[in-house]
C-alpha positions, 0 to 999 in steps of 0.5 A: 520543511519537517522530514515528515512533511518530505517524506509526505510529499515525495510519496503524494509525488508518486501518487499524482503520476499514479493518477494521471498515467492510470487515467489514460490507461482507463480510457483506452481500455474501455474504449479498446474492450467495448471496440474489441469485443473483450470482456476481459480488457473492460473489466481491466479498465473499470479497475483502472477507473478504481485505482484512480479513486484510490490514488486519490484518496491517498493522496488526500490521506497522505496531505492530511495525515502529516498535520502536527500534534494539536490539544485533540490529537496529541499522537498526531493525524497519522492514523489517516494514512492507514485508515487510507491504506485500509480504504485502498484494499477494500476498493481493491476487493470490491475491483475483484468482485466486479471483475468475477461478476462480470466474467462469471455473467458472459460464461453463463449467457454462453460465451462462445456465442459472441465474436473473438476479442479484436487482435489489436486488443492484445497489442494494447494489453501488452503495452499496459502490462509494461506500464503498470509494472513500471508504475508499481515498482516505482510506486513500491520503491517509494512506499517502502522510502516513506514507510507508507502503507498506503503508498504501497497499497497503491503500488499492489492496485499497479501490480494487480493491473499488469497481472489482470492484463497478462491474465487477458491477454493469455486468454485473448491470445487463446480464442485467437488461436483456437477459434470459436470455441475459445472464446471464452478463454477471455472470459476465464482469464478475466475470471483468473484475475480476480482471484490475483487482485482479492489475495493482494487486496486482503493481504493490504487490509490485514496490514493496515488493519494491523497499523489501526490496532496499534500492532507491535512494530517488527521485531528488527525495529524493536531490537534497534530502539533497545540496541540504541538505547543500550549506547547511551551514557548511564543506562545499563540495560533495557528492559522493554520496548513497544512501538506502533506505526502512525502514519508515516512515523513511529511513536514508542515506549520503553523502560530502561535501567539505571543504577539504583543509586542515581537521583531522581534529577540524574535518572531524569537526564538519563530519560531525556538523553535516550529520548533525544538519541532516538529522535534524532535516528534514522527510525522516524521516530515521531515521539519516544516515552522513556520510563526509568527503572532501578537495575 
């Protein structure tokens, strides 16, 4: 197996436990909600219910994107992985617009006209509150391992999820408390949480709109390419380096310089020297193209 296809697979890992725990979590939320009489505890189901279809298509994304280079794709397919990152915060968007729309729709037909939230509903919301946060820093821990974009998009839709579920339990806690006259405190919160899963889910669009654009690598990764590059027998300075994330690989490019005086069969030796040293590093470096420049 190639370290490509590890690092896929140990990020669908993630993923499989993602689907499963949230499958079980999305059932018990709507069934507590609707049982309950909380808005908010429904709507953090139906998000549940999202971040199954996001996980999986991630999943698939991830399977796809680490099919190698052929004659119509010669940078490879892993783009994939970042068009699914894409595809994860939009559905993290479209999870906030729910959830507001349906809060805003029980504050408008008055709220406080409906009975509490059920007790044993804050019980549950606690308990999801705990797994979720488990799950994300499980799930952040892997995407930040594979370098996937996507990995970590799914591991935001857990920590929208524990905060959405503290956001509901705050508010269920509150018309407990305070009676009829705060009921919709459970309404409010759910209405809070949106604005939580909207922030995270355009913060992931921009990031994986970035990665479609071929937006530069970091700075860090950039400067360790030409400190690399710098150490191998022959160049004596690097001019300019670019890379752009493909899914869970870098590809770049660079200029490096060597003695004016070497020939064109040495400069070429020099090219591939740079080139097998970088492949052969801990950046995940999918292909390096090398150009030689007379110092």
């Amino acid at each position: 197996m190639t370290r490509l296809a590890e690092r896929s697979a140990r990020g669908r890992q993630a993923l499989v436990v993602s689907v499963v725990v949230n499958c079980l979590l999305a059932f018990l939320k709507l069934g507590a909600g609707w049982l309950g009489n909380s808005s908010a505890l429904v709507a953090d189901g139906l998000e549940s219910s999202l971040d199954v279809l996001s996980a999986l298509m991630i999943w698939g994304a991830l399977k796809y994107s680490e099919r190698p280079p052929d004659s119509d794709h010669p940078y490879g397919h892993g783009k994939m992985e970042s068009l699914a990152g894409a595809g994860g915060a939009l559905l993290l968007l479209v999870a906030g617009i729910l959830v507001a729309a349906s809060s805003l729709g029980d504050i408008w037909m008055g709220g406080s006209n409906r009975p509490a939230p059920a007790p044993f509903t804050l019980a549950i919301l606690v308990l999801v509150v705990a797994v979720k946060e488990g799950l994300f820093r499980l799930s952040n821990r892997r995407g930040l391992e594979v370098k996937s974009r996507a990995v970590q998009s799914d591991a935001w839709h857990h920590r929208s999820d524990a905060l959405t579920s503290l956001a509901a339990a705050i508010g269920i806690t509150a018309s407990l408390i305070g009676g009829p006259a705060w009921v919709s405190a459970d309404d409010w919160a759910a209405l809070f949480s949106c604005s939580i899963i909207t922030f995270n889910g355009f913060h992931m669009l921009k990031a994986s709109l970035g990665e479609l654009l071929d937006e530069q690598a970091p700075t860090e990764v950039i400067e360790e390419i030409m400190d690399i590059a710098r150490t191998v027998e022959g160049v004596e300075n690097v001019e300019k380096c670019r890379a752009r994330k493909s899914g869970l690989s870098l590809i770049a490019d660079l200029h490096v310089r060597v003695p004016g005086n070497v020939t064109v069969t040495s400069g070429h030796l020099i090219a591939h020297r740079v080139k097998d040293t970088l492949l052969a590093g801990d950046l995940n470096l999918l292909d390096v193209t090398v150009h030689i420049e007379p110092a």
